[in-house]
C-alpha positions in Angstrom: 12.5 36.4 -26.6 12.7 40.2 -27.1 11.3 42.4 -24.6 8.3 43.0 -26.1 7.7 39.1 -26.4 8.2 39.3 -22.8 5.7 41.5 -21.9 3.5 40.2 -24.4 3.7 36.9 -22.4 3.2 37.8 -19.0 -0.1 39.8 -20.4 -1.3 36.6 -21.7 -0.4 34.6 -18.7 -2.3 37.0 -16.7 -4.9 37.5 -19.3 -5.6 33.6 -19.8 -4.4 31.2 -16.7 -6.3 33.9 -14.3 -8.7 36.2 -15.7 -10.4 33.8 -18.4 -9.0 30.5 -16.4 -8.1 28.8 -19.6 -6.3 25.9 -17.4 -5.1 24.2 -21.2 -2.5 27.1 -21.7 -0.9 26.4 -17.9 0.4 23.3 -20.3 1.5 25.5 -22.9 3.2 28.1 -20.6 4.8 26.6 -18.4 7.9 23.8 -17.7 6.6 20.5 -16.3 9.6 20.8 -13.8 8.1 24.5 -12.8 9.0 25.8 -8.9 6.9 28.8 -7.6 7.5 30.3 -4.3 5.3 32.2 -1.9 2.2 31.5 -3.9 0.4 30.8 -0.8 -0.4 32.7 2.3 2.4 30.1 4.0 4.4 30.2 1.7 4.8 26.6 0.4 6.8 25.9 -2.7 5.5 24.5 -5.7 7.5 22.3 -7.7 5.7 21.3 -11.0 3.6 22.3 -12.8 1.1 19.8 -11.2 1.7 21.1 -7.6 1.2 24.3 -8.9 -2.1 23.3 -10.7 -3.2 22.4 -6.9 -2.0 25.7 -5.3 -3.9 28.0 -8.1 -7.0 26.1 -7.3 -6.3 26.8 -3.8 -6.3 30.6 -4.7 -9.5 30.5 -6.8 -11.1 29.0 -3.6 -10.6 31.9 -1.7 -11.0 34.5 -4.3 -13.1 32.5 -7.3 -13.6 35.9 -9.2 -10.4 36.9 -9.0 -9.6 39.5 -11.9 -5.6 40.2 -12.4 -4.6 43.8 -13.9 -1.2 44.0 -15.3 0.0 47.4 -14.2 3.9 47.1 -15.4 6.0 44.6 -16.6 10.2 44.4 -16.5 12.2 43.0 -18.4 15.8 41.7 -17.9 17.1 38.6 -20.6 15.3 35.8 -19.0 13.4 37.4 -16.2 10.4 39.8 -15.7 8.9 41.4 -13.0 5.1 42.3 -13.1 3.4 44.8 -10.8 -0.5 43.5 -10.7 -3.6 44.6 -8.9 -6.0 41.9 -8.3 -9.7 42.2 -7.6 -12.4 39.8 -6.3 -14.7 39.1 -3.9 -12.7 37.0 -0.8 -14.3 33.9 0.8 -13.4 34.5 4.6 -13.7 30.6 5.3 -11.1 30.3 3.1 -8.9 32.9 5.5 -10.3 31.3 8.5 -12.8 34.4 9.3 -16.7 33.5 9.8 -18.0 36.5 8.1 -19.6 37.4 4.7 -18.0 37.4 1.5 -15.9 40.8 1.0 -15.0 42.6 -2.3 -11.1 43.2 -1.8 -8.4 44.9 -3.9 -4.6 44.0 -3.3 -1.2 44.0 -5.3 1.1 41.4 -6.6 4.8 41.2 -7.7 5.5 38.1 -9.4 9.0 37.6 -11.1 9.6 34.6 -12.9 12.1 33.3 -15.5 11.3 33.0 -19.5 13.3 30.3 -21.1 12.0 29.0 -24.5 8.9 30.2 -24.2 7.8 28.7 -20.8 7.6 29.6 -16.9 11.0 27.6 -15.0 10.4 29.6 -12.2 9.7 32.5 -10.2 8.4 34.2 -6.7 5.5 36.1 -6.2 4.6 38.6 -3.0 1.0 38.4 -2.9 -0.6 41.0 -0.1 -2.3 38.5 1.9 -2.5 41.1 4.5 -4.8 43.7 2.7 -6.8 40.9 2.0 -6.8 39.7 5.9 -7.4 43.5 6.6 -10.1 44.4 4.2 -12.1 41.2 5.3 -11.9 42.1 9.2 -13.0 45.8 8.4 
């Protein structure tokens, strides 16, 4: 894929899986043999694309609005690094906190390898703690 392919299909990634959750192009997207790491606030692995189904659910569960915003995107051969800014409102169950829902704004990196047009892999470092800090405020 060229660079601008690249970019092109993080932005849909983004744009589809999260924002719209259009759960039929995970399928298209992605490697059944997929691994993600630190997806989660403890950092458990996902390995297919099945496991990772279950993790992204577990996300939408704590922020079920969530809106990604592609800030920049990377590119080197295979791999691309996106800078995101997420938005939502946070469900403090979800984080263990008994208090009221909280709007919250934190930032992403996700790299992940690109090979014929599908996800093989990657590792994201989600701010967990802005959204841990922004729901005790």
């Amino acid at each position: 894929m060229t660079r601008n392919e690249m970019v092109s299909h993080v932005e849909r990634w983004f744009e589809e899986v999260w924002n719209q959750r259009n759960d039929a192009v995970m399928d298209e997207m992605m490697a059944q043999d997929v691994w993600i790491e630190g997806f989660t606030p403890d950092e458990t692995t996902a390995h297919g694309i099945d496991h990772f189904k279950a993790m992204r659910i577990g996300i939408l569960q704590m922020i079920p609005d969530i809106q990604v915003t592609v800030d920049r995107v990377a590119v080197d051969g295979e791999d691309c690094v996106a800078w995101l800014t997420c938005r939502g409102t946070a469900e403090p169950t979800a984080f263990g906190l008994v208090c009221d829902p909280k709007p919250v704004e934190f930032y992403t990196v996700a790299w992940a390898t690109v090979r014929n047009g599908k996800y093989i892999g990657g590792r994201n470092l989600i701010d967990f703690g802005a959204v841990m800090r922004q729901l005790q405020s």
